[in-house]
C-alpha positions as CSV (number, residue, x, y, z in Angstrom):
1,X,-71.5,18.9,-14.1
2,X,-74.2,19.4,-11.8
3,X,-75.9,16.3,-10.6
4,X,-72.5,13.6,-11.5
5,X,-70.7,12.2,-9.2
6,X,-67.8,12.0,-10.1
7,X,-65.9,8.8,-9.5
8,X,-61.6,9.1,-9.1
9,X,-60.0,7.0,-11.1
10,X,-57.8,4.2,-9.9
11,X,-54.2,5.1,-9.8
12,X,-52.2,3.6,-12.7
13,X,-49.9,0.7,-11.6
14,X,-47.0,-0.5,-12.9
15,X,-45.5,-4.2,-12.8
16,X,-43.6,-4.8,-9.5
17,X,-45.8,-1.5,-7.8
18,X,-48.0,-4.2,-5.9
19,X,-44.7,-5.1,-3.4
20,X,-45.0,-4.1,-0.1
21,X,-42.3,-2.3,1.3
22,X,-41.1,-5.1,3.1
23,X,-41.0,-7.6,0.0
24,X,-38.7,-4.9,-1.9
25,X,-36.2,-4.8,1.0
26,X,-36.0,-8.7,1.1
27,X,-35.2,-8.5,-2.9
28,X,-32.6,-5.9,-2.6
29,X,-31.2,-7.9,0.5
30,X,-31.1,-10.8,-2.2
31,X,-30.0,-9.3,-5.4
32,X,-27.1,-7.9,-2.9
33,X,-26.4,-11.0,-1.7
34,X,-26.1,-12.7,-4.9
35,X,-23.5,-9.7,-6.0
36,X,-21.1,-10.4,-2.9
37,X,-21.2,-14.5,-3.3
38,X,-20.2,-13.7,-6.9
39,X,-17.6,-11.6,-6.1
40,X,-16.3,-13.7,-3.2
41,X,-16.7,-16.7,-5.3
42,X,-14.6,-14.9,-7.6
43,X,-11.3,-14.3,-5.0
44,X,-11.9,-17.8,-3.5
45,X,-10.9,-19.6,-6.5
46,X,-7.3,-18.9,-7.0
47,X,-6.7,-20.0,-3.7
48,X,-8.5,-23.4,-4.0
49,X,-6.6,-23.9,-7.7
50,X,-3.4,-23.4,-5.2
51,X,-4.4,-25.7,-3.2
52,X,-5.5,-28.6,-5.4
53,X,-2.1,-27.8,-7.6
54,X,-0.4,-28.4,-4.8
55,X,-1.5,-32.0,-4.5
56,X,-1.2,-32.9,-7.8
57,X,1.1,-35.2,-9.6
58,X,3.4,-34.1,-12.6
59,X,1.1,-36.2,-14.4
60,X,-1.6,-34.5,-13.9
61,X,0.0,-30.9,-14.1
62,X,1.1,-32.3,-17.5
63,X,-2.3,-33.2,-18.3
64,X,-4.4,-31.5,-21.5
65,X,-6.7,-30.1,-20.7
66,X,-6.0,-29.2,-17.1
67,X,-8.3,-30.7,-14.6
68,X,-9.6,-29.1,-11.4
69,X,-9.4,-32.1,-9.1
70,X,-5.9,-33.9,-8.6
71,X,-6.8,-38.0,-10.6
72,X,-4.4,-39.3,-7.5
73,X,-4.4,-37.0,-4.4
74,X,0.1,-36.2,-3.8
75,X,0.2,-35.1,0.1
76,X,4.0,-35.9,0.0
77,X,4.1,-33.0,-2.1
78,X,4.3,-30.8,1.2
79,X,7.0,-32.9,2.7
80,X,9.1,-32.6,-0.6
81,X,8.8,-28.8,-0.7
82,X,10.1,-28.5,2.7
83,X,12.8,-30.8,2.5
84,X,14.1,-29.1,-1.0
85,X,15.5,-26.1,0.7
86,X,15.7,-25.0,4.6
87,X,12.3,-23.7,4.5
88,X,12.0,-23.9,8.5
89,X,15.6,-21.2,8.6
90,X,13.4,-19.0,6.0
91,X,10.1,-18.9,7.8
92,X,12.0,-18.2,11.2
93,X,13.5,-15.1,9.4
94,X,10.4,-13.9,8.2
95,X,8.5,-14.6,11.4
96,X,11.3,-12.5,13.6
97,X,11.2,-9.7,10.3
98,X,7.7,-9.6,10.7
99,X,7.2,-9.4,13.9
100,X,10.3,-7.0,14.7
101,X,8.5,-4.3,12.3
102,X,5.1,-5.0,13.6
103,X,6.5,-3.9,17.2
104,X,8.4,-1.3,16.4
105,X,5.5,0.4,13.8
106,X,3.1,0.4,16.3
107,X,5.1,2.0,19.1
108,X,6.6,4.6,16.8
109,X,4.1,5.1,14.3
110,X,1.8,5.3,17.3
111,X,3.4,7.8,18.9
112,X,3.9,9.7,16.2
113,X,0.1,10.1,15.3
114,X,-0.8,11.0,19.2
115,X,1.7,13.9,18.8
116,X,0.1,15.1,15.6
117,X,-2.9,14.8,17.1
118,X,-3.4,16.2,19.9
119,X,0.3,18.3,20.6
120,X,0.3,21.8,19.2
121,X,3.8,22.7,17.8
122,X,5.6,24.9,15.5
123,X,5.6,23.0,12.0
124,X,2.9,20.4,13.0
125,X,1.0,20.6,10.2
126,X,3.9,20.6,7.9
127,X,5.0,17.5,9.3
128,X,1.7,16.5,8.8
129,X,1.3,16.9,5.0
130,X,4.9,15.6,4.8
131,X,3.5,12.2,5.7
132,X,0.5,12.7,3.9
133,X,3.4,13.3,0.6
134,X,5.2,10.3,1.4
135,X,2.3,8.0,1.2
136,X,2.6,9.1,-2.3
137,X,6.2,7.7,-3.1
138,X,5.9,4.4,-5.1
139,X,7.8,1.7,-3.0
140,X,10.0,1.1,-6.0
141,X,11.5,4.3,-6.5
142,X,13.1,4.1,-2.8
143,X,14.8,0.6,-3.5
144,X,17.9,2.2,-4.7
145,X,18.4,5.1,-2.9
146,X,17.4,2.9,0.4
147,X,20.0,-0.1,-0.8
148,X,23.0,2.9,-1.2
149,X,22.5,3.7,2.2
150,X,22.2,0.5,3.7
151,X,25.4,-0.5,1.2
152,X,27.7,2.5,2.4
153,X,26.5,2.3,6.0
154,X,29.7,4.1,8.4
155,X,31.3,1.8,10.3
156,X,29.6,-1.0,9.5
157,X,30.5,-4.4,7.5
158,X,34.1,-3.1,7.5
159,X,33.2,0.2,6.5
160,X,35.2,3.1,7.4
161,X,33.8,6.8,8.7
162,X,33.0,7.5,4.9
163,X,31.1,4.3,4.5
164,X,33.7,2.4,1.7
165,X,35.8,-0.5,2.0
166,X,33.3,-3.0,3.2
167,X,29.5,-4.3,2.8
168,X,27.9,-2.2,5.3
169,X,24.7,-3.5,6.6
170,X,23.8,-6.3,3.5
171,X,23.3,-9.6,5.1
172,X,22.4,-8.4,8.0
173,X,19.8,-8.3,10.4
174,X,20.1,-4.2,10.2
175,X,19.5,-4.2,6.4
176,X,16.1,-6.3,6.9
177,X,14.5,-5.0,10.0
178,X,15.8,-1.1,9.9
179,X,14.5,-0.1,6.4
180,X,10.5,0.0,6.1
181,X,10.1,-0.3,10.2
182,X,7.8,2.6,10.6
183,X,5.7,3.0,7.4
184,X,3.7,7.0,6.6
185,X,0.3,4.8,6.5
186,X,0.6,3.9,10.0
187,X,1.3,7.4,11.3
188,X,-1.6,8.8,9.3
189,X,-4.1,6.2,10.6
190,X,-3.2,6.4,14.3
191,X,-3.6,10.2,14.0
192,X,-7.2,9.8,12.6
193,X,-7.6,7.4,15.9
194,X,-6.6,9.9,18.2
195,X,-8.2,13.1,16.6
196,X,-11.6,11.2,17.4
197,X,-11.1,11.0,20.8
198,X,-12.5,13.6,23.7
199,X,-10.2,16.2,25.1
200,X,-11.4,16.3,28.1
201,X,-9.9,13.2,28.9
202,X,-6.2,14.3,28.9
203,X,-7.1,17.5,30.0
204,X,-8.4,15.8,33.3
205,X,-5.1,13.4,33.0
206,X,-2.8,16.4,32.8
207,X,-4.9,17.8,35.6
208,X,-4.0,15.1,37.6
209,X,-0.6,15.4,36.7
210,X,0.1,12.7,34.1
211,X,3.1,13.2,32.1
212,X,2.3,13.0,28.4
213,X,3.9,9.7,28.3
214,X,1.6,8.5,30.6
215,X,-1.8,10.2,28.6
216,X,-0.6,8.2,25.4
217,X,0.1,4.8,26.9
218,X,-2.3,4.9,29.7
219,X,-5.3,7.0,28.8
220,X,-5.4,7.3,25.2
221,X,-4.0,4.6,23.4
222,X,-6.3,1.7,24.9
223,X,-9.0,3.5,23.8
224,X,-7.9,3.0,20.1
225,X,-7.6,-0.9,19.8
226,X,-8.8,-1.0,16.7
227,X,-6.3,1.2,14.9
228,X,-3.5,-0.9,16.4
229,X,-5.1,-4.2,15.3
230,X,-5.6,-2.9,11.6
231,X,-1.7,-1.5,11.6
232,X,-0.7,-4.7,13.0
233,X,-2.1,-6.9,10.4
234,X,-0.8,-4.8,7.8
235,X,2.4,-4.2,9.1
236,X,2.8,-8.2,9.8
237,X,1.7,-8.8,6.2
238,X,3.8,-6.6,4.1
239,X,6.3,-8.0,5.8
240,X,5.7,-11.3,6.0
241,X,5.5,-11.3,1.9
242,X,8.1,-9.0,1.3
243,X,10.6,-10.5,-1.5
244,X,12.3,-8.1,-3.6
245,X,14.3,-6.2,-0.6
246,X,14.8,-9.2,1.2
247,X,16.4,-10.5,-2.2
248,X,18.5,-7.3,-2.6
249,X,20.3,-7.3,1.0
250,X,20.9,-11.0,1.8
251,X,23.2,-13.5,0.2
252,X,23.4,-16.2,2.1
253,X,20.6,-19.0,3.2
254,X,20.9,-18.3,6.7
255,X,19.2,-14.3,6.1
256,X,16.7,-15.6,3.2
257,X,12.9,-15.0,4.0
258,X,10.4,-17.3,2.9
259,X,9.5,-15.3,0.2
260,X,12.6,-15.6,-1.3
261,X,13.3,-19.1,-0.7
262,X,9.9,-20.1,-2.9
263,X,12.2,-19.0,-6.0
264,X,14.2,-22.3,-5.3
265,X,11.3,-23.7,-7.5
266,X,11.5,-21.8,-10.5
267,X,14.2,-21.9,-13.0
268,X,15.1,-20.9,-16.3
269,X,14.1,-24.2,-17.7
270,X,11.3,-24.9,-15.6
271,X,8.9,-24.7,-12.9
272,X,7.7,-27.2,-10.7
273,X,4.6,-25.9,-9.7
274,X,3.2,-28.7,-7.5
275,X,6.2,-27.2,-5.0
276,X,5.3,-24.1,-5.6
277,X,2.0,-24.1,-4.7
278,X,2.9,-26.4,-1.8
279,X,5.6,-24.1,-0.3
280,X,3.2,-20.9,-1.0
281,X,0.1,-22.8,0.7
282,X,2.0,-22.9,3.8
283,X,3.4,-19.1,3.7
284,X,-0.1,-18.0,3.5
285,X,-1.6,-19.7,5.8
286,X,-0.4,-17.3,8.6
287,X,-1.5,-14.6,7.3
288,X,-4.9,-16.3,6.8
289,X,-5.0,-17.2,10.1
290,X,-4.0,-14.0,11.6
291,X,-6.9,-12.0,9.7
292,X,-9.7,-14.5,10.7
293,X,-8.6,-13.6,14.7
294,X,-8.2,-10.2,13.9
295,X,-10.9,-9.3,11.2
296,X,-13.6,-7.6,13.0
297,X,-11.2,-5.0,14.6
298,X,-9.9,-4.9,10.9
299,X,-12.9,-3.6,9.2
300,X,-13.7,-2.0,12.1
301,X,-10.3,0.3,12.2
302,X,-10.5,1.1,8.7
303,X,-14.5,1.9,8.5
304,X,-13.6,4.6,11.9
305,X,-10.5,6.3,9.9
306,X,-12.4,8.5,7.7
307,X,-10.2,12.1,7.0
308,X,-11.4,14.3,9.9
């Protein structure tokens, strides 16, 4: 009407409305940093009740209810695992196992994604989705067809040209390091690596002359560190805790892994668990160790591997 003034009226508010911008950012940063100490909480604790099982007494295993903390604190628990079985012979097999598919995953598999990457052939792309199928397989339906060939191996382990008569490769060095070498996974990764990268620098390399040998190991490949840190770590730790094919294709103490050689503890009747968790304390701590040197190219190599 003519004459009023006419006065807005304050905006409605809400509870919480009155936070500044800066005051809602600090309470998500807290609500999620309350989510990710739960959750980490949460995968800390199985290794800490490995841990303080491994120094407890049968007593106190025996104990009802369980307790958290060992009543008398058994560090000779350790020394009795190792001496129950040659522990030192397994964890040298694993560590050569390990390491012997480590190197030859990232040269191969390494190799093999550069080509895909940046060679153009006849068939490339089906070769391509033919790794991209494989990562499909389940592990477990490739143990028996991979343990008949390793079993009927020509000329091996008394073998003749048809592959009968003998053992072939079981118990052997062959049977643990050839199978599983060179994994799909890794192939795929270091292709996303190398499709990232700039043409123009082999371009200018083959201008130069550089032999394609020389552009993978001496232009290209340093510049993706991160892909071979991630495939090493993963490489080193499906080895490192492999059991079921080690267990398959060795017979004797002097091939067993470390994996294999924690079973010594468990029997039909019984398990002693303070051993158990004493002898799997000190296989993990390896792989522990390895990922806190290695974790930031680690989370970097998988966060940079997105499908391109």
């Amino acid at each position: 009407m003519a004459g009023t003034d006419l006065v807005a009226a304050p905006p409605r508010t809400t509870p919480g409305s009155s936070r500044t911008p800066a005051a809602r950012r600090r309470l998500e940063r807290g609500a999620l940093y309350l989510v990710l100490t739960v959750i980490a909480v949460v995968m800390v604790v199985p290794f800490v009740w490995m841990i303080l099982t491994s120094l407890k007494t049968p007593q106190d295993l025996a104990a009802t209810p369980p307790s958290f903390l060992p009543a008398q604190w058994a560090w000779g628990n350790y020394a009795e695992a190792l001496a129950a079985a040659p522990f030192l012979t397994y964890a040298r097999n694993s560590l050569i196992i390990a390491v012997s598919h480590t190197a030859i995953n990232l040269v191969i598999a390494s190799m093999a994604g550069y080509a895909l990457a940046r060679l153009r052939f006849r068939g490339s792309e089906l070769v391509f989705i033919g790794f991209v199928a494989a990562l499909m397989i389940p592990t477990y339906t490739k143990i028996i067809p991979e343990f008949l060939i390793v079993r009927f191996m020509p000329l091996f382990g008394g073998n003749d040209i048809l592959g009968q008569g003998g053992t072939g490769w079981l118990d052997t060095w062959w049977a643990l390091i050839v199978p599983g070498a060179v994994t799909p996974f890794a192939v795929f990764l270091f292709r996303q690596f190398y499709l990232d990268l700039p043409v123009e620098l082999e371009e200018a390399a083959r201008l130069d002359g550089v032999s394609e040998l020389g552009i993978w190991a001496r232009i290209m490949t340093p510049l993706v560190k991160p892909a071979f840190i991630t495939v090493a770590l993963l490489t080193f730790e499906s080895s490192w805790n492999n059991f079921l094919w080690p267990l398959l294709v060795t017979r004797t103490d002097s091939m067993r892994v470390i994996q294999v050689g924690l079973s010594v503890f468990r029997t039909e009747n019984d398990t002693q668990w303070a051993f158990l968790m004493a002898g799997t304390t000190l296989a993990t701590v390896p792989m522990v160790v390895l990922f806190l040197l290695g974790q930031k190219y680690f989370v970097r190599g998988f966060a940079n591997a997105g499908i391109k």
